[in-house]
N, CA, C and O atoms as a Maestro MAE file, in Angstrom:
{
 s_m_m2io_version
 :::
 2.0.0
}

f_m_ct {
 s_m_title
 :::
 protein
 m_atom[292] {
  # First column is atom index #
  i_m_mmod_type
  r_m_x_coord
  r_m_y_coord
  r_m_z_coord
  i_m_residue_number
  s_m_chain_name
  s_m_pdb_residue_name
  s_m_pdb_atom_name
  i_m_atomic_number
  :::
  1 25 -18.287 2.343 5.640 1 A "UNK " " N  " 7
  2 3 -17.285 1.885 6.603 1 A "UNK " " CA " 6
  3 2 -16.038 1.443 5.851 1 A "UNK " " C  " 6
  4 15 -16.062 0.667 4.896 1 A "UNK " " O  " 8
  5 25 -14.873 2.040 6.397 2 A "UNK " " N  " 7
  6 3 -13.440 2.020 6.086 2 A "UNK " " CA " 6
  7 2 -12.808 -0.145 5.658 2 A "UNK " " C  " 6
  8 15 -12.654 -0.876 6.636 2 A "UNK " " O  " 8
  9 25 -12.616 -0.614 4.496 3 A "UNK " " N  " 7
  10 3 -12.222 -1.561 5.147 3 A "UNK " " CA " 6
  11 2 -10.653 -1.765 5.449 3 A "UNK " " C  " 6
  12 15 -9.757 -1.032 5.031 3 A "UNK " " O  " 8
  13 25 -10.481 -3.062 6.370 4 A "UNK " " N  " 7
  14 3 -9.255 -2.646 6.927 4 A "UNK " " CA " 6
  15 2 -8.438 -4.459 6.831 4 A "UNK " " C  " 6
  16 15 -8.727 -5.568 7.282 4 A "UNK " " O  " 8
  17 25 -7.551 -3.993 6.149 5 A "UNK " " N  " 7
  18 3 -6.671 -5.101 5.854 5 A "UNK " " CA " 6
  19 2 -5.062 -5.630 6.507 5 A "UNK " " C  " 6
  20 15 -4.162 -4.805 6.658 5 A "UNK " " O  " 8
  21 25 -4.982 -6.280 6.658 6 A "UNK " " N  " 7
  22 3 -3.588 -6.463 7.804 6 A "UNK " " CA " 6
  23 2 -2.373 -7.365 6.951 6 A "UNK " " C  " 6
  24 15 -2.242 -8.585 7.051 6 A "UNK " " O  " 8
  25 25 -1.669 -6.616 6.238 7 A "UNK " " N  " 7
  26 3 -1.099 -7.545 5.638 7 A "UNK " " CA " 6
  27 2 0.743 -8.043 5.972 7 A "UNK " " C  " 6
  28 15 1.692 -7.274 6.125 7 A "UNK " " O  " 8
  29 25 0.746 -9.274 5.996 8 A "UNK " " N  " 7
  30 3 1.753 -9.718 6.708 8 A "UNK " " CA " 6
  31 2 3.265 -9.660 5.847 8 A "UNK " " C  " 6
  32 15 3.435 -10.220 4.764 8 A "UNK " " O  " 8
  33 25 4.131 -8.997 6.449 9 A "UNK " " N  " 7
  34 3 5.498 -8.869 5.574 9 A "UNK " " CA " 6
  35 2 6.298 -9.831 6.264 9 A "UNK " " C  " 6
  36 15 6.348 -10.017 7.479 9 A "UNK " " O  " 8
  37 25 7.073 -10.569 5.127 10 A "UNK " " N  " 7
  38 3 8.190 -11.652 5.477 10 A "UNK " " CA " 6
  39 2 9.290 -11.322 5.057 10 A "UNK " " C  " 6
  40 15 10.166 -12.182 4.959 10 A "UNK " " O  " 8
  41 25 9.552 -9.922 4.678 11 A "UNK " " N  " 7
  42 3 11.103 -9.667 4.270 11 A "UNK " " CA " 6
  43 2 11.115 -8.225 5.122 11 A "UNK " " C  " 6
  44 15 10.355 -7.876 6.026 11 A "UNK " " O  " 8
  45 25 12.029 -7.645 4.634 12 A "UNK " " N  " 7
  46 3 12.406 -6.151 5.172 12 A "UNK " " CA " 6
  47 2 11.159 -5.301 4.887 12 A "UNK " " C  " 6
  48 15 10.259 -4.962 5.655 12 A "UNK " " O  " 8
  49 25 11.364 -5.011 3.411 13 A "UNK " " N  " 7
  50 3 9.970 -4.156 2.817 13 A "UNK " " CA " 6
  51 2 9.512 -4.619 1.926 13 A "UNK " " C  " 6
  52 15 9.874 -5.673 1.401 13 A "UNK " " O  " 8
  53 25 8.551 -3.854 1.558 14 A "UNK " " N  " 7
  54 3 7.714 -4.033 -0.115 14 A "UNK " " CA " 6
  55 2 7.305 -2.855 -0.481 14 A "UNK " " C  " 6
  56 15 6.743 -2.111 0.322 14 A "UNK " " O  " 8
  57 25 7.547 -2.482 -1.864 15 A "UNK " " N  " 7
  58 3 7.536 -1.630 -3.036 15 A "UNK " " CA " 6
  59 2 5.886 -1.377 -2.833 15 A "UNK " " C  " 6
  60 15 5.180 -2.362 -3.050 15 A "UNK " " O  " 8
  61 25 5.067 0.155 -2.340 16 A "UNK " " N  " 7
  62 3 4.215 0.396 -2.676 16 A "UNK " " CA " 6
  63 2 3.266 0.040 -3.342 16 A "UNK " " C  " 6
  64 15 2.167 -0.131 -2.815 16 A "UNK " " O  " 8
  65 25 3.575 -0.242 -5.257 17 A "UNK " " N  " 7
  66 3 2.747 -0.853 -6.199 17 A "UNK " " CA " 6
  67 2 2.771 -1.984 -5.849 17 A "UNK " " C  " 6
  68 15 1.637 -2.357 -6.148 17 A "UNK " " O  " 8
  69 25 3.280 -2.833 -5.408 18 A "UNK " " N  " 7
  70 3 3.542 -4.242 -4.876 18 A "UNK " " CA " 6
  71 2 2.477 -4.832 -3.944 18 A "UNK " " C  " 6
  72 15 1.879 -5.906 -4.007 18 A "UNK " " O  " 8
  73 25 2.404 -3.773 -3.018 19 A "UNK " " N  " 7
  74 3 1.828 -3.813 -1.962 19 A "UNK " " CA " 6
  75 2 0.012 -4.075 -2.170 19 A "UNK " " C  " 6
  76 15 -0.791 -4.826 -1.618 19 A "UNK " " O  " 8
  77 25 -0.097 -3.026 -3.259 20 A "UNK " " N  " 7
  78 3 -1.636 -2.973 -3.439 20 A "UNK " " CA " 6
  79 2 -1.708 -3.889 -4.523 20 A "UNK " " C  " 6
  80 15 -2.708 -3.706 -5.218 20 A "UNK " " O  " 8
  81 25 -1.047 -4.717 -4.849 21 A "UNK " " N  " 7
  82 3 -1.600 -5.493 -5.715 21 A "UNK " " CA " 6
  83 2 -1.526 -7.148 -4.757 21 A "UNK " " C  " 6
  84 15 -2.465 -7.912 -4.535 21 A "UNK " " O  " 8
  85 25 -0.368 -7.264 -4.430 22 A "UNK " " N  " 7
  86 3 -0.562 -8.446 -2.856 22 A "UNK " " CA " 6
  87 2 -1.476 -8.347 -2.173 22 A "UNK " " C  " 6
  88 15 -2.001 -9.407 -1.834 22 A "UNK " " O  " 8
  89 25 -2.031 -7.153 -1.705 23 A "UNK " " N  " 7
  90 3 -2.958 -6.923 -0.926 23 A "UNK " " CA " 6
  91 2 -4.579 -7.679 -1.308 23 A "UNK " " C  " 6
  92 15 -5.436 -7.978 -0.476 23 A "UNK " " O  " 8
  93 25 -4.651 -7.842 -2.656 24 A "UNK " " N  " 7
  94 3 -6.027 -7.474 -3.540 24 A "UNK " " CA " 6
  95 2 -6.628 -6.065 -3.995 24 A "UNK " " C  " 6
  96 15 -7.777 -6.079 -4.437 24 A "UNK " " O  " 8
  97 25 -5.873 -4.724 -3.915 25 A "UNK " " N  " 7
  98 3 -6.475 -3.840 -3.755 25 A "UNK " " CA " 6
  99 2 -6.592 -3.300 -4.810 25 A "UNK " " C  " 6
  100 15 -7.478 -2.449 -4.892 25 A "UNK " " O  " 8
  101 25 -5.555 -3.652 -6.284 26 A "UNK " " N  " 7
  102 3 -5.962 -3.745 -7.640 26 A "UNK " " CA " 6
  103 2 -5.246 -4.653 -8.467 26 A "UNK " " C  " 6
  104 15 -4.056 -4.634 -8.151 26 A "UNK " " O  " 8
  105 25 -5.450 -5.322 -9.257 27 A "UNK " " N  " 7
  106 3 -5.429 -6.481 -10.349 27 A "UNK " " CA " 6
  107 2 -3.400 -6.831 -10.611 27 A "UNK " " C  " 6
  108 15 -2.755 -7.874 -10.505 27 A "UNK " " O  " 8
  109 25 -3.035 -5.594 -10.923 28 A "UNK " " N  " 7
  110 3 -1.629 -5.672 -11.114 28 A "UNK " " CA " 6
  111 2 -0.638 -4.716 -10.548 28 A "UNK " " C  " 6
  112 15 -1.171 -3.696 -10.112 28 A "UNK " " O  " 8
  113 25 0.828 -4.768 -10.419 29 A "UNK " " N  " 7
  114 3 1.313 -4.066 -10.382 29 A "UNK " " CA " 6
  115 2 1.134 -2.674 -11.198 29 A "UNK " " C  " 6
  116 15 1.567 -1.695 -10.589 29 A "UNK " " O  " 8
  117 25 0.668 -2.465 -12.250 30 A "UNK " " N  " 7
  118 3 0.814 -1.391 -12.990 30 A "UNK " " CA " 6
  119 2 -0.104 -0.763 -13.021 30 A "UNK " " C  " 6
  120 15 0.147 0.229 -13.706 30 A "UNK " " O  " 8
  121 25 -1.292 -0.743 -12.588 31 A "UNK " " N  " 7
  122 3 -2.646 -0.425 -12.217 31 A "UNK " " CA " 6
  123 2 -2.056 0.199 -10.560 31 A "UNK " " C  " 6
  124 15 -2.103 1.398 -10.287 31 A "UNK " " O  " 8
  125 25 -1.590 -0.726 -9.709 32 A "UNK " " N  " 7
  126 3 -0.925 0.065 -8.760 32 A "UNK " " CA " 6
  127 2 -0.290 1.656 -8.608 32 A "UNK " " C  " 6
  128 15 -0.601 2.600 -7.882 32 A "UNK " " O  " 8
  129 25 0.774 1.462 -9.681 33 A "UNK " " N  " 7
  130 3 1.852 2.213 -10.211 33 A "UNK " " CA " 6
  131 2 0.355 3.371 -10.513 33 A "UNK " " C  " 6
  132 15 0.203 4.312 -9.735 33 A "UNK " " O  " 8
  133 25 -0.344 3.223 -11.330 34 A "UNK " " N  " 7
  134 3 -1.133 4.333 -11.844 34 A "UNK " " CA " 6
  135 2 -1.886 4.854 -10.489 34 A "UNK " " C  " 6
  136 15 -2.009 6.078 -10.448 34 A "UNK " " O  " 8
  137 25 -2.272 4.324 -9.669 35 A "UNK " " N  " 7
  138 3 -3.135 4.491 -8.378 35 A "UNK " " CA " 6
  139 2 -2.317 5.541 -7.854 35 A "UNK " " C  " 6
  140 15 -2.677 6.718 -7.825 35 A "UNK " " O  " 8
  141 25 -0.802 4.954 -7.284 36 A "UNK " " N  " 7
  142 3 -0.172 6.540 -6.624 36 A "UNK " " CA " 6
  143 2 0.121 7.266 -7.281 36 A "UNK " " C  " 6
  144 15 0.097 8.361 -6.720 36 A "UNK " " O  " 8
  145 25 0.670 7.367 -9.068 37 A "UNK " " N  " 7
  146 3 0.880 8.352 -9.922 37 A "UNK " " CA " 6
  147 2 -0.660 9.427 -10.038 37 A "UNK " " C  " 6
  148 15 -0.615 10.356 -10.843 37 A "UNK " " O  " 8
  149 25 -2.243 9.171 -9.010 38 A "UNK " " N  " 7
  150 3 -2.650 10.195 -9.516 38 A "UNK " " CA " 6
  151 2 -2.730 10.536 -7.945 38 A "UNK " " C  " 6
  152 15 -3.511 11.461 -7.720 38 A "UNK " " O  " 8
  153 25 -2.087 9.988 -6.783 39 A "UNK " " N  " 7
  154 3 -1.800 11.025 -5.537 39 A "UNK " " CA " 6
  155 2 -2.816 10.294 -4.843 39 A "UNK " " C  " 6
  156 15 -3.064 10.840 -3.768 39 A "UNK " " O  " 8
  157 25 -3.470 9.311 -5.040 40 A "UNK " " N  " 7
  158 3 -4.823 8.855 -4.555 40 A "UNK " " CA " 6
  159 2 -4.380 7.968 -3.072 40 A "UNK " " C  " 6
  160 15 -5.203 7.483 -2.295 40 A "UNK " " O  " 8
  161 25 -3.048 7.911 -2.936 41 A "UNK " " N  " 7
  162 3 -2.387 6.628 -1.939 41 A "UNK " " CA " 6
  163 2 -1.706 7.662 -1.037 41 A "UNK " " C  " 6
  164 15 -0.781 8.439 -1.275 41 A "UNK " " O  " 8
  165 25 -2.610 7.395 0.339 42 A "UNK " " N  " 7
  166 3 -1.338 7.816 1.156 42 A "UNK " " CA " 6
  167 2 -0.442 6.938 2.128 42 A "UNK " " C  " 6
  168 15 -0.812 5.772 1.984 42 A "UNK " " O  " 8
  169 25 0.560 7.014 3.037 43 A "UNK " " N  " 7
  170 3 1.072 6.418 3.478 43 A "UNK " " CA " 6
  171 2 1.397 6.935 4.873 43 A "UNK " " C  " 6
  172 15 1.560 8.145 4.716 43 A "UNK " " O  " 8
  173 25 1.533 6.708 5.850 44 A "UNK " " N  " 7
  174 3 1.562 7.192 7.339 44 A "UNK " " CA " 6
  175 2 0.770 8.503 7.303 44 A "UNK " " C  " 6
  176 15 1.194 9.321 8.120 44 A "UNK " " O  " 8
  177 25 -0.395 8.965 6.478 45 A "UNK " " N  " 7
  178 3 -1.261 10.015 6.317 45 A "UNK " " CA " 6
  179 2 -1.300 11.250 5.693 45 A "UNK " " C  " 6
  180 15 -2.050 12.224 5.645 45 A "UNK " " O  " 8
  181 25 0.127 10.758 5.069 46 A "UNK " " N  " 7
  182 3 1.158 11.697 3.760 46 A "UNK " " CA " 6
  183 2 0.696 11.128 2.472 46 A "UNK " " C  " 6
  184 15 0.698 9.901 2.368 46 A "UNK " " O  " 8
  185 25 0.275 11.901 1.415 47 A "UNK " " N  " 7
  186 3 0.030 11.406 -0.153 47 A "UNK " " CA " 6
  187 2 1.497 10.888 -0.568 47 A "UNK " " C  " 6
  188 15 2.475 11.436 -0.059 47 A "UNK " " O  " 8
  189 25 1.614 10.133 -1.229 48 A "UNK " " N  " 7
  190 3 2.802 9.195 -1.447 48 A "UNK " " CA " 6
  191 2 2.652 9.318 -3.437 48 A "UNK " " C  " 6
  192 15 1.626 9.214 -4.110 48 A "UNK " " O  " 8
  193 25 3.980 9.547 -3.871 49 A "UNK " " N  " 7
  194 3 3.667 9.648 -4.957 49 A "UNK " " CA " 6
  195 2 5.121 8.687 -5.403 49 A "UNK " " C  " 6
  196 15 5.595 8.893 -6.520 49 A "UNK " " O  " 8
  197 25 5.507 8.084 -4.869 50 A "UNK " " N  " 7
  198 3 6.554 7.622 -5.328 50 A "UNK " " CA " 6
  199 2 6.560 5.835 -5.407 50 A "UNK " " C  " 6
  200 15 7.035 5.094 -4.546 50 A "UNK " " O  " 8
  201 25 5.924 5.437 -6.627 51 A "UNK " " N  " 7
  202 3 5.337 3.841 -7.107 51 A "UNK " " CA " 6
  203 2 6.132 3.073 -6.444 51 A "UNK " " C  " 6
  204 15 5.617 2.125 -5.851 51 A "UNK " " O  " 8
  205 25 7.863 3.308 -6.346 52 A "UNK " " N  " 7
  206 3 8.379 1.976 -5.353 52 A "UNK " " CA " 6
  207 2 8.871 2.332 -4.392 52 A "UNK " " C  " 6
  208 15 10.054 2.096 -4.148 52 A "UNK " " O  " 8
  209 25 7.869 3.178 -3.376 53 A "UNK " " N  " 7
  210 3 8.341 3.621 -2.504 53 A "UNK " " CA " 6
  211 2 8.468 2.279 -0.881 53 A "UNK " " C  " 6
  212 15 7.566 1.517 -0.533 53 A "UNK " " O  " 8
  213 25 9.498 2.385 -0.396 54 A "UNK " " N  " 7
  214 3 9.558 1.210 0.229 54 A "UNK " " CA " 6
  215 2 8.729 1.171 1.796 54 A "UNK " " C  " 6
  216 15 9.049 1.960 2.685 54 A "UNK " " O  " 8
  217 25 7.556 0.069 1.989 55 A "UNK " " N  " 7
  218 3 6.601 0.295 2.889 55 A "UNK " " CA " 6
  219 2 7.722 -0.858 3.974 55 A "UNK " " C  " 6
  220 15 8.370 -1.854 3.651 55 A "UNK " " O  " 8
  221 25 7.571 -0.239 5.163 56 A "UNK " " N  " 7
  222 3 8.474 -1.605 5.955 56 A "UNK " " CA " 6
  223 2 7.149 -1.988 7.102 56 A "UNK " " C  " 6
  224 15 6.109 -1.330 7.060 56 A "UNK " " O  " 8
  225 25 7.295 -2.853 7.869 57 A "UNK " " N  " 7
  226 3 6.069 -3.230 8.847 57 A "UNK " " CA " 6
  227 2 6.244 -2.048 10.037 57 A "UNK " " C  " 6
  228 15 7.269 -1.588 10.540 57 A "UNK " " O  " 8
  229 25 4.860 -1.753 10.272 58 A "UNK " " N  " 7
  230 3 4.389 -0.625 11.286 58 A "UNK " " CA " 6
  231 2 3.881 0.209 10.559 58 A "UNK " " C  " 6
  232 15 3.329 1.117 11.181 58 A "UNK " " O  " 8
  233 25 3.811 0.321 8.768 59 A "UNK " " N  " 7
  234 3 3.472 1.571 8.658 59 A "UNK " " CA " 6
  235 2 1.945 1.357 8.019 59 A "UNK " " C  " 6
  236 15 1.745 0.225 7.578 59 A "UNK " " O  " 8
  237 25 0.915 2.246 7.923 60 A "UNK " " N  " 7
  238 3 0.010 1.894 7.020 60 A "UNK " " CA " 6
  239 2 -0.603 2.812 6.065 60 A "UNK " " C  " 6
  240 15 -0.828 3.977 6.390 60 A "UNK " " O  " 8
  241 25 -0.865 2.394 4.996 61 A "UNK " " N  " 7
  242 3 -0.938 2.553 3.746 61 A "UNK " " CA " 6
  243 2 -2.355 2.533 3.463 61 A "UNK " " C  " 6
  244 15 -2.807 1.391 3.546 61 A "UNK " " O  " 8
  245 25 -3.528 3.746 3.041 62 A "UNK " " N  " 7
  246 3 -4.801 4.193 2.838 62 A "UNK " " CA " 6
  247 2 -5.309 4.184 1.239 62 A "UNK " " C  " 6
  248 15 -4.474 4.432 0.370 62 A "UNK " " O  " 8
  249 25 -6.269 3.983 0.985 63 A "UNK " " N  " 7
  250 3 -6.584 4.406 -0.405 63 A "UNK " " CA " 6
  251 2 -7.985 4.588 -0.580 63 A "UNK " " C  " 6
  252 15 -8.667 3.605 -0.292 63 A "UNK " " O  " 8
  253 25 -8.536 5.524 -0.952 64 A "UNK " " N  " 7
  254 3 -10.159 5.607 -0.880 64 A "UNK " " CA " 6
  255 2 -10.651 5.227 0.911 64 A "UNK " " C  " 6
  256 15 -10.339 5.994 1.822 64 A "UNK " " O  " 8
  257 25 -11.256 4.239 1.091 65 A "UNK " " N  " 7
  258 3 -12.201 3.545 1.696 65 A "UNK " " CA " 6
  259 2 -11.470 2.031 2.630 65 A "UNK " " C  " 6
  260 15 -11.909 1.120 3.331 65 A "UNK " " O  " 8
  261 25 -10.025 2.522 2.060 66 A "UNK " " N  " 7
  262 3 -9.208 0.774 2.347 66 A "UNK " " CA " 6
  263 2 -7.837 1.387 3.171 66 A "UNK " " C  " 6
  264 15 -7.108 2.350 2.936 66 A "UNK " " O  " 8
  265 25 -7.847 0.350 4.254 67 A "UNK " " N  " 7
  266 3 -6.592 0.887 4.844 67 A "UNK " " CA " 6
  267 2 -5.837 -0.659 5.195 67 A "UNK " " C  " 6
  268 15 -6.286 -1.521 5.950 67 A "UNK " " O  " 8
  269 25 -4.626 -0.709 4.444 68 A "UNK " " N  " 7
  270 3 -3.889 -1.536 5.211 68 A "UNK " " CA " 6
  271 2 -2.790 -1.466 5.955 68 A "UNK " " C  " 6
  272 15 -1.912 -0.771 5.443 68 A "UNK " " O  " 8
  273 25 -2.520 -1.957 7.017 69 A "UNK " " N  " 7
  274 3 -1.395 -2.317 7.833 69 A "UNK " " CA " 6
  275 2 -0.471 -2.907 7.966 69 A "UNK " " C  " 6
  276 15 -0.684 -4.119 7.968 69 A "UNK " " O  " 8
  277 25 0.856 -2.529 8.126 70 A "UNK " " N  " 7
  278 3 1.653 -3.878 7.748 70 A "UNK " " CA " 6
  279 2 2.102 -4.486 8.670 70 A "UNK " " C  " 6
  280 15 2.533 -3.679 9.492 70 A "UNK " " O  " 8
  281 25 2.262 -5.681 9.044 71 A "UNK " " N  " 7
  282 3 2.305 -5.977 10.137 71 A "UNK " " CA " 6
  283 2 4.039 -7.011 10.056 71 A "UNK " " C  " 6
  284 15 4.295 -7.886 9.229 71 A "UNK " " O  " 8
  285 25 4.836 -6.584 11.039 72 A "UNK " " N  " 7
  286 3 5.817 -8.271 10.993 72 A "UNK " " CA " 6
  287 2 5.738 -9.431 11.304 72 A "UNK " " C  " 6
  288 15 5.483 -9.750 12.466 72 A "UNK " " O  " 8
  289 25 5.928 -10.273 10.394 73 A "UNK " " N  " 7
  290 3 5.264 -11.910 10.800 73 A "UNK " " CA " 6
  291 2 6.949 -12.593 11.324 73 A "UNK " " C  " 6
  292 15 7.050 -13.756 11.716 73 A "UNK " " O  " 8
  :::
 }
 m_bond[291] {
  # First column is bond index #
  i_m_from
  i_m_to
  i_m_order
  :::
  1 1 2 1
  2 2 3 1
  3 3 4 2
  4 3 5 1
  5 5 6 1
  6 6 7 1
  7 7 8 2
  8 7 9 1
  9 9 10 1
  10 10 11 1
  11 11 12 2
  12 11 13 1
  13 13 14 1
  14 14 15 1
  15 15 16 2
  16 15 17 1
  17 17 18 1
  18 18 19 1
  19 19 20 2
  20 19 21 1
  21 21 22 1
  22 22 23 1
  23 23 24 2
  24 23 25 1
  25 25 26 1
  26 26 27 1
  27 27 28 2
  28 27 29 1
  29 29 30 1
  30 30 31 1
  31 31 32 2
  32 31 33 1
  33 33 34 1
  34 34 35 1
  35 35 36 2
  36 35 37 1
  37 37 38 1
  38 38 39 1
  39 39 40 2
  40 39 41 1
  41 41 42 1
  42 42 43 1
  43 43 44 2
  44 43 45 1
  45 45 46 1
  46 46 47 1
  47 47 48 2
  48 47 49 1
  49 49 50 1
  50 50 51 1
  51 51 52 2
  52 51 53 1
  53 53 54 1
  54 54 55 1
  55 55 56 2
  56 55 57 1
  57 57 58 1
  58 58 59 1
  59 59 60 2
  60 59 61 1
  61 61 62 1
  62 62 63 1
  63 63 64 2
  64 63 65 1
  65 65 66 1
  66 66 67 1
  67 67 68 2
  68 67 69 1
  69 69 70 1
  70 70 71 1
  71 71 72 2
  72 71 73 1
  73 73 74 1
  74 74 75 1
  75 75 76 2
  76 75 77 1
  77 77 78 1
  78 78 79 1
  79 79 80 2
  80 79 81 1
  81 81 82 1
  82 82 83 1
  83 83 84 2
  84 83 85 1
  85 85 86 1
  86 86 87 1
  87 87 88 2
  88 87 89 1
  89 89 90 1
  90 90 91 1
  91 91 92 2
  92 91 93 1
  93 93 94 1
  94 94 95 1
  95 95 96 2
  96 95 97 1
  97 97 98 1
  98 98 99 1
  99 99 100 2
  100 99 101 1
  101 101 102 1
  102 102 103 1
  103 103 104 2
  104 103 105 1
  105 105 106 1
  106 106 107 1
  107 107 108 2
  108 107 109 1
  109 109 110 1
  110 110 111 1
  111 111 112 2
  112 111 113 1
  113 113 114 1
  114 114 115 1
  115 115 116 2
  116 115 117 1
  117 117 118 1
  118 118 119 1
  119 119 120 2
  120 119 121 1
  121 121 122 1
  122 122 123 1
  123 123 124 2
  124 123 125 1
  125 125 126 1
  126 126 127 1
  127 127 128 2
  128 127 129 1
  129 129 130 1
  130 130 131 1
  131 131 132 2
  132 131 133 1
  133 133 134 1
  134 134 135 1
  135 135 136 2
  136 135 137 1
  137 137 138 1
  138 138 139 1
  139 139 140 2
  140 139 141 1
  141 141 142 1
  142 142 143 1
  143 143 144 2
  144 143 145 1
  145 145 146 1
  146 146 147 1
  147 147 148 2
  148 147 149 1
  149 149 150 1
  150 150 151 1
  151 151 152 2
  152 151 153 1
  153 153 154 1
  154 154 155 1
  155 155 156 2
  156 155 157 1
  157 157 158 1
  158 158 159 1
  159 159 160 2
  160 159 161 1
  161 161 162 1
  162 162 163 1
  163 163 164 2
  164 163 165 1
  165 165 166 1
  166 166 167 1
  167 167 168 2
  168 167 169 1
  169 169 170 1
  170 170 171 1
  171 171 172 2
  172 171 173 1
  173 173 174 1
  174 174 175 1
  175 175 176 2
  176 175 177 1
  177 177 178 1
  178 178 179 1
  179 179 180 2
  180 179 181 1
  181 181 182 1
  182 182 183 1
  183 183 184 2
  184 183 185 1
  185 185 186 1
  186 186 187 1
  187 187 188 2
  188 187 189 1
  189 189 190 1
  190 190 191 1
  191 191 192 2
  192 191 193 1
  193 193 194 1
  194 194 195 1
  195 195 196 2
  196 195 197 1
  197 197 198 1
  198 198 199 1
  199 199 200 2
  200 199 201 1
  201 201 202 1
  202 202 203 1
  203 203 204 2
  204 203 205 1
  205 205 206 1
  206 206 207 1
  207 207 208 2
  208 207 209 1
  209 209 210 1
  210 210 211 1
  211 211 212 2
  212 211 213 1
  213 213 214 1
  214 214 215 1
  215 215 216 2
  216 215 217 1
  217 217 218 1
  218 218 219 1
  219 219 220 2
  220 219 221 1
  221 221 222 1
  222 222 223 1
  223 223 224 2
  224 223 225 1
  225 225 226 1
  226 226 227 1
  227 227 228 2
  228 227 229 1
  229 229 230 1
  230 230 231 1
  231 231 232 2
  232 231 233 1
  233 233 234 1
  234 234 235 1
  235 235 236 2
  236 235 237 1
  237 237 238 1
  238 238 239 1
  239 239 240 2
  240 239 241 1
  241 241 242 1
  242 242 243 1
  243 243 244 2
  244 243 245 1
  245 245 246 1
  246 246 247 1
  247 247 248 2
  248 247 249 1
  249 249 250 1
  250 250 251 1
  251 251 252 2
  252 251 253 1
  253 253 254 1
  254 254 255 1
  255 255 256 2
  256 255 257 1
  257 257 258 1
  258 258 259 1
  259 259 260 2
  260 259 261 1
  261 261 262 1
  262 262 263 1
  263 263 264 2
  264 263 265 1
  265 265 266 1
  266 266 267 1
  267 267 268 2
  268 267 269 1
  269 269 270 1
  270 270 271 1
  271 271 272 2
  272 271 273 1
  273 273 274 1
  274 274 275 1
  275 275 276 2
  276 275 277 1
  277 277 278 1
  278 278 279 1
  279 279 280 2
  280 279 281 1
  281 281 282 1
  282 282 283 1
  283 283 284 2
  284 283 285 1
  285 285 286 1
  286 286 287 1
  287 287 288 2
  288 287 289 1
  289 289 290 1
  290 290 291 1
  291 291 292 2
  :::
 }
}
């Protein structure tokens, strides 16, 4: 089972690698950065290959087994 994370944005956007590391979904930004550099991240259901690519709230962002959402707070 998929897990599913809701994570709350307080500015405009956030930078992809950013995202999965705020999230908990790996340790650092740069471990991030390596996650979409091997195509493994998609984003509105598109592979996303671009590390600061800018996520704004409504969109959500998949990886393996993990899906988060972004939501506006």
């Amino acid at each position: 089972m998929a897990q599913s994370i809701t994570f709350e944005l307080d500015r405009e956007y956030v930078e992809l690698n950013q995202l999965l590391k705020l999230s908990g979904v790996c340790d650092s930004g740069g471990s991030g950065k390596m996650l979409v550099a091997s195509g493994a991240v998609r984003v509105d259901g598109e592979v996303e290959l671009r590390k600061t690519c800018k996520i704004r709230a409504g969109q959500r962002v998949e990886l393996d087994d993990v899906r988060i959402d972004v939501v506006a707070i």
